[in-house]
N, CA and C of each residue as an Amber inpcrd file, in Angstrom:
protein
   531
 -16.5040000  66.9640000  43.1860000 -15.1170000  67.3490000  43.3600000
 -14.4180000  66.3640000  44.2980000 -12.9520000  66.8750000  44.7620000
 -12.4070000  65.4350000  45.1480000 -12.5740000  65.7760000  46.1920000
 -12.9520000  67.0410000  47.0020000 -13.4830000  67.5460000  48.2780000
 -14.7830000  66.8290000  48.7490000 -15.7270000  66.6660000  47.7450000
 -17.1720000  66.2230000  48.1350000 -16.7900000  64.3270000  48.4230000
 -15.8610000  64.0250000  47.3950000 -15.6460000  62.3760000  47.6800000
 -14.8710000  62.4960000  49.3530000 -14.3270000  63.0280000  49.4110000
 -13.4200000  63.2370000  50.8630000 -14.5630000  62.8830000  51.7930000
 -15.2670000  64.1960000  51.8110000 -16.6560000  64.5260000  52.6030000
 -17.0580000  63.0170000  52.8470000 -17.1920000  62.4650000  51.3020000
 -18.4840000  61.2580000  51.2190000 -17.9060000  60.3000000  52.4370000
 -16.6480000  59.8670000  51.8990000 -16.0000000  59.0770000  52.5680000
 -15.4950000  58.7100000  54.1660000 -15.5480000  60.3560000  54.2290000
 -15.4260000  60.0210000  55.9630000 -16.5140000  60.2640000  56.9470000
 -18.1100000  60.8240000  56.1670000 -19.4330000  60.3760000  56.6260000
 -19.2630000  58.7410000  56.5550000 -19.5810000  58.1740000  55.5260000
 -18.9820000  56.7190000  55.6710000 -18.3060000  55.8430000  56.6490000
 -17.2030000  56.1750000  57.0030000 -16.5170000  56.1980000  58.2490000
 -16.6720000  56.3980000  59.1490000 -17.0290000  57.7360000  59.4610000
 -18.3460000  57.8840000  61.2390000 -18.8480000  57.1560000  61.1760000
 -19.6080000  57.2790000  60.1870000 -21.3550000  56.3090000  60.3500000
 -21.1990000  55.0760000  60.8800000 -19.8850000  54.4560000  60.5730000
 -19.6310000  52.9020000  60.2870000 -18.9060000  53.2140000  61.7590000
 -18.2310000  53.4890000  62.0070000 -17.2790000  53.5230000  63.3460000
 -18.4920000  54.5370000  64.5000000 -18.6500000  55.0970000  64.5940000
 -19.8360000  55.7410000  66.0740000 -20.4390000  54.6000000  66.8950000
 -21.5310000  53.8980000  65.7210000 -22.1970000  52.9790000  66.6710000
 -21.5410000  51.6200000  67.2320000 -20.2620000  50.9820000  66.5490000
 -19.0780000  50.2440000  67.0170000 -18.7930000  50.7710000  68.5730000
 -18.5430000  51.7320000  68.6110000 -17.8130000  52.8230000  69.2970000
 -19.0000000  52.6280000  70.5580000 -19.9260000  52.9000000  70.2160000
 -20.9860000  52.8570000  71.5480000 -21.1530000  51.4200000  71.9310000
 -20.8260000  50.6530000  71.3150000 -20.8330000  49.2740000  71.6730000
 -19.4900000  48.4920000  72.6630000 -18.7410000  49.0740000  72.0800000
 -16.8380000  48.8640000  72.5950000 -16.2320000  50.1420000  73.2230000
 -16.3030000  51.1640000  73.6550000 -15.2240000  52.5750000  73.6220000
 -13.8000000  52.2380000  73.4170000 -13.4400000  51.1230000  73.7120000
 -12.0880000  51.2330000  73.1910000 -11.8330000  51.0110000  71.5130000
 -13.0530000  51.0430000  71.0850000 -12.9040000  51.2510000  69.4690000
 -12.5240000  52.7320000  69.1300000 -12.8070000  54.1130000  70.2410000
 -12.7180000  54.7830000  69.6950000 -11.2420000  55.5600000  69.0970000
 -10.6190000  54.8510000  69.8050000  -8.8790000  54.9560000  69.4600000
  -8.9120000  55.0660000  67.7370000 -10.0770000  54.5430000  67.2110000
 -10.0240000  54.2520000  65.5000000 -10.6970000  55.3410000  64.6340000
 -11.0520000  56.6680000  66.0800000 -11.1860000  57.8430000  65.4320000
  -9.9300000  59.0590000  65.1410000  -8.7950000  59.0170000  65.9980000
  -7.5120000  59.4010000  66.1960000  -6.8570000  59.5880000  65.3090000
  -6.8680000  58.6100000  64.2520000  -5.9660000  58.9420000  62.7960000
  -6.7150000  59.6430000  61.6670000  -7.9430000  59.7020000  61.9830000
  -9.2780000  60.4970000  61.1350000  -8.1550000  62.1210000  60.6670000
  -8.6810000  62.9680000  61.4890000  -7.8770000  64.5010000  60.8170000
  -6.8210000  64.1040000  60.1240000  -5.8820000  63.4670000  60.2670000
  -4.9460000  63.4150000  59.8230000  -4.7790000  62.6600000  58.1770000
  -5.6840000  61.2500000  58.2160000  -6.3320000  60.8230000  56.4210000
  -7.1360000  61.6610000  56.1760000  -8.3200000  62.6660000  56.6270000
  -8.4880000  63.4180000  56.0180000  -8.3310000  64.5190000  56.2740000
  -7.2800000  64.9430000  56.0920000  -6.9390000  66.4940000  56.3030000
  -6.9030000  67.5060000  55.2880000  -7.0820000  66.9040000  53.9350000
  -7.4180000  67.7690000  52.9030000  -8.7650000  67.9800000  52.4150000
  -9.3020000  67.2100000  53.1160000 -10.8260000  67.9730000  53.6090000
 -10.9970000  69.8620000  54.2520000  -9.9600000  69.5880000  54.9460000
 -10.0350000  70.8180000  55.6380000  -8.7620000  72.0520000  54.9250000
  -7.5760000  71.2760000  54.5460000  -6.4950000  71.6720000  54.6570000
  -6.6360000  72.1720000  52.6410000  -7.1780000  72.8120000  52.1260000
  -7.2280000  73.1740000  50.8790000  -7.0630000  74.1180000  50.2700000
  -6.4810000  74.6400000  49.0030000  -6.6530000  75.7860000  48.3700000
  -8.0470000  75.9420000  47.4480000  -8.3340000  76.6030000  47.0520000
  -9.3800000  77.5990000  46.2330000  -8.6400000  77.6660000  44.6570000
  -9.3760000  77.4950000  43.7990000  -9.6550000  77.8550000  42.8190000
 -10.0070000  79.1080000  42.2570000  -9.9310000  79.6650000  41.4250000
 -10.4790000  80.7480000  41.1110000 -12.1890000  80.5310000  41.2080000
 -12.7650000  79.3270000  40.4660000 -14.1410000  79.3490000  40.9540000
 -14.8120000  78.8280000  42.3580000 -13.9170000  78.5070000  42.9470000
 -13.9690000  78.1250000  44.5530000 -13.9850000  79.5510000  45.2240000
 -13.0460000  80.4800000  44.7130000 -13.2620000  81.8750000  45.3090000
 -14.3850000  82.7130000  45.1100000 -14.6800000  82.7610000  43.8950000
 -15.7270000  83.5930000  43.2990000 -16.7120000  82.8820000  43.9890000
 -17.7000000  81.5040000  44.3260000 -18.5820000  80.9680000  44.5710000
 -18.3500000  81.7320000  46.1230000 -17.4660000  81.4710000  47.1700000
 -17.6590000  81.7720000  48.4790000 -17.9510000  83.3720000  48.5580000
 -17.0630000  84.3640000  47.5360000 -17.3310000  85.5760000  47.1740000
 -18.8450000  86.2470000  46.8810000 -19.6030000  85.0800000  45.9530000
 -20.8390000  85.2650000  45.7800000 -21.7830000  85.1030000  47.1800000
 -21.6490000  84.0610000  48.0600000 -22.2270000  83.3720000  49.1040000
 -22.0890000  85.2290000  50.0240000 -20.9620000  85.4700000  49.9890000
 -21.4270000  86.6350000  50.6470000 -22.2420000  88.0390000  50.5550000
 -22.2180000  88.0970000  49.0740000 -23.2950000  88.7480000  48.6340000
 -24.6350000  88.4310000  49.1310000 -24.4860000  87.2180000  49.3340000
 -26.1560000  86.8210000  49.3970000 -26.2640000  86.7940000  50.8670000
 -25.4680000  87.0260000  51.8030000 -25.1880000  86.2190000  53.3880000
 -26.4530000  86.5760000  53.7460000 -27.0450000  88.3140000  53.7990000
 -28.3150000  87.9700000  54.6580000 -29.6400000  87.3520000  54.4300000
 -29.5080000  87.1060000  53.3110000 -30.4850000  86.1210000  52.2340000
 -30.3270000  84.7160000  52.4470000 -29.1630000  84.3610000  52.9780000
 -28.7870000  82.8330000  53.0230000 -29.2380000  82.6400000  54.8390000
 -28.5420000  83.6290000  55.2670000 -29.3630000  83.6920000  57.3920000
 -30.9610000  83.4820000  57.3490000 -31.3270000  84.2990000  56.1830000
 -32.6160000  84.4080000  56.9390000 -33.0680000  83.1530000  56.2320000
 -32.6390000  82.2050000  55.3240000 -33.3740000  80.9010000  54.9480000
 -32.6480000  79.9540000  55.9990000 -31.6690000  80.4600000  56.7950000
 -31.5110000  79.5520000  57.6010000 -32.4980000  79.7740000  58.8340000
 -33.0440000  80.8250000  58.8440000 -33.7220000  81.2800000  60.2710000
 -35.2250000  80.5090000  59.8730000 -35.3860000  80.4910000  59.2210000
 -37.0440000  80.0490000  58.3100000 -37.0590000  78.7370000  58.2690000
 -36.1570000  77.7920000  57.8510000 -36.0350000  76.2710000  58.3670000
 -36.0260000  76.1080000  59.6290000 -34.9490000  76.4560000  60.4110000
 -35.1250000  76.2790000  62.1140000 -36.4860000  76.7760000  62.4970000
 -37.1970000  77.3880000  62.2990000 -38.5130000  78.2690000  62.9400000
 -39.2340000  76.7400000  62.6750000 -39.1730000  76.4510000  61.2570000
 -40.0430000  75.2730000  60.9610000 -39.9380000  73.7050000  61.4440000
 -39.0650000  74.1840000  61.5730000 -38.2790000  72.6340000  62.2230000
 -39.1760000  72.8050000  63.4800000 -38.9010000  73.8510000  64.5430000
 -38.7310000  74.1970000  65.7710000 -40.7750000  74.1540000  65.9080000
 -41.7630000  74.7060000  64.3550000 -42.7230000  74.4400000  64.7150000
 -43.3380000  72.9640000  64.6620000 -42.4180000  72.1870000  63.6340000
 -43.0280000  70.9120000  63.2870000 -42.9500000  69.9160000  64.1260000
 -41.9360000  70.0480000  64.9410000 -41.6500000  69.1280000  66.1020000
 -42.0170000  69.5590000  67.4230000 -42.9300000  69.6690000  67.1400000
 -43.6630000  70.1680000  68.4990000 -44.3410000  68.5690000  69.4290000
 -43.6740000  68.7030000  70.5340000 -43.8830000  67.3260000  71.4550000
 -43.2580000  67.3070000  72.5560000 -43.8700000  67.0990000  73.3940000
 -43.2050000  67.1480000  74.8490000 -42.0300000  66.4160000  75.0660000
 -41.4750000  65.1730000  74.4670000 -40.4450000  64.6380000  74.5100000
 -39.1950000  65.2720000  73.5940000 -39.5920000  66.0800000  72.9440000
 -38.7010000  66.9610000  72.1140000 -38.3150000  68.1390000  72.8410000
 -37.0080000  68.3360000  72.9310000 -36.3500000  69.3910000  73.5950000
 -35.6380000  70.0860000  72.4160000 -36.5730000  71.3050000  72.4710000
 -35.4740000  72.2300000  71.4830000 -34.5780000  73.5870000  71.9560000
 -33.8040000  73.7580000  70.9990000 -32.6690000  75.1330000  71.7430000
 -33.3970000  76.3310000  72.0310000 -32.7580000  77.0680000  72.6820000
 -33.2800000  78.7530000  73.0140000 -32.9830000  79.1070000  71.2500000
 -33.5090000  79.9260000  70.7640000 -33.2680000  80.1700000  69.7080000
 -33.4020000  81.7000000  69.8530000 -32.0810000  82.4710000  69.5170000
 -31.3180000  83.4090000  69.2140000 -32.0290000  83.9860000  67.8730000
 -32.8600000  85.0820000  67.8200000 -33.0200000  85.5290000  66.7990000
 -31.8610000  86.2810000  66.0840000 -31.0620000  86.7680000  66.4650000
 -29.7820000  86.9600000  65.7920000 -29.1810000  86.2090000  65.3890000
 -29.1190000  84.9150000  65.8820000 -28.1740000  83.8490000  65.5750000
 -28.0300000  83.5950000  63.6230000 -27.2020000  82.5220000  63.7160000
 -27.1010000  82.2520000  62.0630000 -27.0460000  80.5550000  62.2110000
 -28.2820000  79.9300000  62.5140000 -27.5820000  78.4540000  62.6920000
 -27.6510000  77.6240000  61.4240000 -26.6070000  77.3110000  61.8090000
 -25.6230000  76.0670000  61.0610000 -26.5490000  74.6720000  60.9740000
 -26.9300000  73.9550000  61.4640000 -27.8320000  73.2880000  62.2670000
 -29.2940000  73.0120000  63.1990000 -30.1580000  72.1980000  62.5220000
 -31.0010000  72.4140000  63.8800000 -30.6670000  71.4640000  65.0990000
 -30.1710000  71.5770000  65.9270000 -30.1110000  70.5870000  66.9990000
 -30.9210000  70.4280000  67.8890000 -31.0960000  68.9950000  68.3900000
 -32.6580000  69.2120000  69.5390000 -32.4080000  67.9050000  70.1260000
 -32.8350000  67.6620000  70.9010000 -32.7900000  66.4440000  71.9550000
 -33.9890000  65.3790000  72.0250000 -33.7910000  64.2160000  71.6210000
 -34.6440000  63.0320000  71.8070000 -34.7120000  62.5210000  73.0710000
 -36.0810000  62.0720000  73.2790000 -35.7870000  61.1310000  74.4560000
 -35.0030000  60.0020000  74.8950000 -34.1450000  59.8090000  76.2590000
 -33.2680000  58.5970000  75.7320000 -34.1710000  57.4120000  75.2990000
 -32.8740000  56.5490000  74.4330000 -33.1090000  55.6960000  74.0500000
 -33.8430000  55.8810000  72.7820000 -33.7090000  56.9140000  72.2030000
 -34.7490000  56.5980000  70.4140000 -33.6500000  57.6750000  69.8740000
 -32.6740000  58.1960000  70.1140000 -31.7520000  58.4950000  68.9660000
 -31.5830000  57.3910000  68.0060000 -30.7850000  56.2350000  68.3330000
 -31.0440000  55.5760000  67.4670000 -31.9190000  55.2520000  66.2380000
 -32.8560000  55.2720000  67.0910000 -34.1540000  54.2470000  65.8850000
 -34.3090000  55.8090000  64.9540000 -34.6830000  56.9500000  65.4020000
 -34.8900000  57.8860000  64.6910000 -33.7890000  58.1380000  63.6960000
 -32.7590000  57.7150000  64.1100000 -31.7580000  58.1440000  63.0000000
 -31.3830000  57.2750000  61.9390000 -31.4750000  56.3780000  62.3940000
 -31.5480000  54.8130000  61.2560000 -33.0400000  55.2470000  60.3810000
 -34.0180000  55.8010000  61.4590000 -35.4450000  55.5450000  60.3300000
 -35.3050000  56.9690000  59.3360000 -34.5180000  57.9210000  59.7690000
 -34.8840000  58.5140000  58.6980000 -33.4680000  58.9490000  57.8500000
 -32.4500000  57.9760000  58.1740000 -31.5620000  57.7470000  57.0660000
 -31.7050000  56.6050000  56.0490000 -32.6590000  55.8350000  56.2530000
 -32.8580000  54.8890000  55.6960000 -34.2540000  55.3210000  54.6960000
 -34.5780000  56.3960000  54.7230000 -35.6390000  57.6090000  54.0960000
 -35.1170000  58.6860000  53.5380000 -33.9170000  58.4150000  53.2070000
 -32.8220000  59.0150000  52.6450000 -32.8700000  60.8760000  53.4130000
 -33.3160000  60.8090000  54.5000000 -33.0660000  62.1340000  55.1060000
 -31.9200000  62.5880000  55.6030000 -31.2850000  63.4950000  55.3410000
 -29.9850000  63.3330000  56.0290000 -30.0660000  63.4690000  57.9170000
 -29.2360000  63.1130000  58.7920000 -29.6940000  63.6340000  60.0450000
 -28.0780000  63.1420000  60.2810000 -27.8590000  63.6090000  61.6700000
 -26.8310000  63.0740000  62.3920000 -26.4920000  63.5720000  63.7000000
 -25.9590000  63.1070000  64.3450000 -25.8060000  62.5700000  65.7970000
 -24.4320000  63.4450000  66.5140000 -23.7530000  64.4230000  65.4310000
 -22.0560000  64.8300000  65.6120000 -22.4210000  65.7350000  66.8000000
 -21.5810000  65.4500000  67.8320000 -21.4700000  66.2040000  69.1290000
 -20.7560000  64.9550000  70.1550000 -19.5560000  64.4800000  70.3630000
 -19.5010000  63.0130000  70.3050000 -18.6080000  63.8300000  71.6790000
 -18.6810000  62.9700000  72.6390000 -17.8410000  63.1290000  74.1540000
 -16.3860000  63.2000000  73.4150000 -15.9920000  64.3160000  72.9320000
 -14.2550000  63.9050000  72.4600000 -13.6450000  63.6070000  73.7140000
 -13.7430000  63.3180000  75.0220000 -13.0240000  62.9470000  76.1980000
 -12.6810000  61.5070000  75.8160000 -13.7600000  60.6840000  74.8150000
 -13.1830000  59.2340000  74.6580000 -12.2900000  59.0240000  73.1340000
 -12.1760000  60.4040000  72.7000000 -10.3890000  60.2130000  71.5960000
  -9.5050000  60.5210000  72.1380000  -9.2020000  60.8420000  73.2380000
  -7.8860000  61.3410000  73.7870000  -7.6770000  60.2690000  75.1420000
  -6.2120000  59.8250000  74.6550000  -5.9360000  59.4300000  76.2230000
  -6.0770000  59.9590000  77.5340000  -5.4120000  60.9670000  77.9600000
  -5.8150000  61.4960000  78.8780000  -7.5470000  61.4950000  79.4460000
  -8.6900000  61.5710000  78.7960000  -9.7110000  61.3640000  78.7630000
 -10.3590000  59.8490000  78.5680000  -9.8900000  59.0720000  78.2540000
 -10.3960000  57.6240000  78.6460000  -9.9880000  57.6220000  80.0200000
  -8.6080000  58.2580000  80.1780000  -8.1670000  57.7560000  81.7470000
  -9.1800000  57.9330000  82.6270000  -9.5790000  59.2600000  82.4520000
 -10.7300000  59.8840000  83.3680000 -11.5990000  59.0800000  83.3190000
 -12.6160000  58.5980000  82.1470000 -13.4300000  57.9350000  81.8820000
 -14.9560000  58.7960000  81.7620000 -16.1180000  58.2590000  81.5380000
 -16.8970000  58.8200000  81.2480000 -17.8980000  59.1920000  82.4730000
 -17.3130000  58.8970000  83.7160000 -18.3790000  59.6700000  85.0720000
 -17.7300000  61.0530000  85.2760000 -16.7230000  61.1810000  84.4940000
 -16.5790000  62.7510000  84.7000000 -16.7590000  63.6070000  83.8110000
 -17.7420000  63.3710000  83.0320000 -18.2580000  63.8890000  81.6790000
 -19.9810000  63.4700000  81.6720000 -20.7650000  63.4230000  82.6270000
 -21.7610000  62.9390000  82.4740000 -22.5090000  63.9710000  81.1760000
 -22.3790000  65.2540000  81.4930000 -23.1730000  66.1420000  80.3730000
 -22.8420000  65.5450000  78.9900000 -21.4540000  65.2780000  78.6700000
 -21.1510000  64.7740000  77.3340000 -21.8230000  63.7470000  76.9840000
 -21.7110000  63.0230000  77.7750000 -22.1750000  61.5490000  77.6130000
 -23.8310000  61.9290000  77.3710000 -24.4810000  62.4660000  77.8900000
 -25.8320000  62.5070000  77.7980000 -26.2230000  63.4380000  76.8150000
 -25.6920000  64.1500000  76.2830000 -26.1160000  64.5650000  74.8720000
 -25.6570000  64.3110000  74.0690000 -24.7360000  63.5000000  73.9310000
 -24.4290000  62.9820000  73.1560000 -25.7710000  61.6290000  72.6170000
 -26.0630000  61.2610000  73.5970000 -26.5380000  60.2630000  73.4390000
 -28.0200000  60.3170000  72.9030000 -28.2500000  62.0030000  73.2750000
 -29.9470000  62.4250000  72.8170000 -29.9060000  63.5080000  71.9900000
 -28.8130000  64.1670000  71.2060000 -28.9240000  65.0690000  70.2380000
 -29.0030000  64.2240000  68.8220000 -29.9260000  65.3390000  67.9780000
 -29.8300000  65.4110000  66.9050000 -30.1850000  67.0920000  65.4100000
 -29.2140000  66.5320000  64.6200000 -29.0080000  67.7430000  63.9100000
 -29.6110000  67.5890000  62.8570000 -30.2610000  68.5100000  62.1790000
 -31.0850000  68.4660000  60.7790000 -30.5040000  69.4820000  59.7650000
 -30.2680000  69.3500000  58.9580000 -29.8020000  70.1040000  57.9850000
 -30.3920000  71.8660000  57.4230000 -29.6080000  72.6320000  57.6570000
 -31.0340000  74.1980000  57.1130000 -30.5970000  74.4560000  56.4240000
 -29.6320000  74.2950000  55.4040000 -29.5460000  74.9400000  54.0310000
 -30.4350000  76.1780000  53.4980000 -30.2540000  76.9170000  52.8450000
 -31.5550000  77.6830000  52.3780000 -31.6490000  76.9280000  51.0090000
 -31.2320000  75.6990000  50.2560000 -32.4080000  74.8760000  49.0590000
 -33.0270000  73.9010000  49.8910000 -33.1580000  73.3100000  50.8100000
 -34.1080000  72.9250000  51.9780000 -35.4010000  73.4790000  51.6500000
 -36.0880000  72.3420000  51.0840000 -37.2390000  72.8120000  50.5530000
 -38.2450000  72.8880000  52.0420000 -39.1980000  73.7920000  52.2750000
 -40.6790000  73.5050000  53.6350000 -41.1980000  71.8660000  52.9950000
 -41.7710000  71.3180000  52.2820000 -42.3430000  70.0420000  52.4170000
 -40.7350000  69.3550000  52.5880000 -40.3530000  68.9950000  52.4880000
 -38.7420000  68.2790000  53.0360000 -38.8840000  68.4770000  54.6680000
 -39.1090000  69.5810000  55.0240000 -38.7720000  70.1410000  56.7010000
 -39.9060000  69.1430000  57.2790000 -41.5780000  69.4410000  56.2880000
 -42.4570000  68.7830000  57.3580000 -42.5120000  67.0860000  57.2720000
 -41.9860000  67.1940000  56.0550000 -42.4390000  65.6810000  56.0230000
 -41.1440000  64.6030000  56.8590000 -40.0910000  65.4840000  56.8460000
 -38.8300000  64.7190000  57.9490000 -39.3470000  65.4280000  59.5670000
 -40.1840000  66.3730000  60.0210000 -40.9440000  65.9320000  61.5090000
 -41.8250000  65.3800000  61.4920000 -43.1730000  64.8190000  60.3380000
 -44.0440000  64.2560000  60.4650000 -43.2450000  62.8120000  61.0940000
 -42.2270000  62.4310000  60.0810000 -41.5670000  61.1310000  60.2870000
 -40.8810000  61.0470000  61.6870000 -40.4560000  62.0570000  62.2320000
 -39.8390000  61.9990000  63.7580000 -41.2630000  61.7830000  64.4660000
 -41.8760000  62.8830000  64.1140000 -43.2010000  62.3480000  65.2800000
 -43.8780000  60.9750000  65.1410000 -44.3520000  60.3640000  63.9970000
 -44.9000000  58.8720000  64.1720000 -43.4310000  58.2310000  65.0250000
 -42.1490000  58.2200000  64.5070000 -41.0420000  57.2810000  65.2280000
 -41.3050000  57.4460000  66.9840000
């Protein structure tokens, strides 16, 4: 759909602009016009089968939580390593995400090695203090928390079609990295 090309396109765009961005910060001024080219990403109507599909999704919601709860568990067992920091995990919760913390300095390589293994992963949690003026002014010693998880998070995908060999074989690959 022309939603998923949207999507494609401005993954594309992070991807390509983030690590610029950690190299220069005053590149990040070149995230600022982002919402706004894509705002019909966000900004959309529904279809009749766009309705019925989200309509269905709720039928299924506690069926879809608990395959999200069953990836994170697995995630959360496969990456088991002292340099791995993972979240409190909320058995009520519904996560969206697995997020967890690398040691500094190997976000990178881990995320290049297992996008380049066609895994999806990503890095989104970005100091927004450096898109806004007011927040460059400040600069980044008054944001140290941002800055530092930013710099060591990462997110894994839980879908419930997230197959278990997909889950282990993308921590086997974090743990050799």
């Amino acid at each position: 759909t022309h939603i998923d090309q949207l999507f494609a396109d401005w993954k594309r765009v992070y991807y390509s602009l983030y690590p610029l961005c950690e190299m220069n910060p005053a590149l990040n001024a070149l995230f600022l016009p982002l919402p706004d080219i894509f705002k019909e990403m966000y900004l959309f109507s529904l279809n009749q089968d766009g309705a019925h599909k989200i309509l269905e999704a709720f039928n299924n919601l506690e069926k879809i939580v608990s395959a999200r709860r069953k990836n994170a568990g697995l995630y959360r067992e496969g990456l088991q390593h002292p340099d791995v920091h993972h979240p409190v995990f909320n058995e009520e919760a519904a996560p969206w995400r697995y997020s967890f913390l690398l040691p500094k300095g190997r976000q990178k390589v881990v995320t290049e090695r297992l996008r380049n293994s066609n895994i999806d992963i990503s890095n989104w949690y970005p100091p927004l203090h450096r898109w806004y003026a007011s927040g460059i002014k400040q600069g980044d010693a008054l944001f140290p928390n941002a800055c530092e998880l930013s710099s060591r998070i990462a997110n894994l995908w839980l879908t419930p079609e997230t197959e278990s060999d997909h889950i282990r074989k993308t921590c086997d690959l974090i743990l050799k990295i």
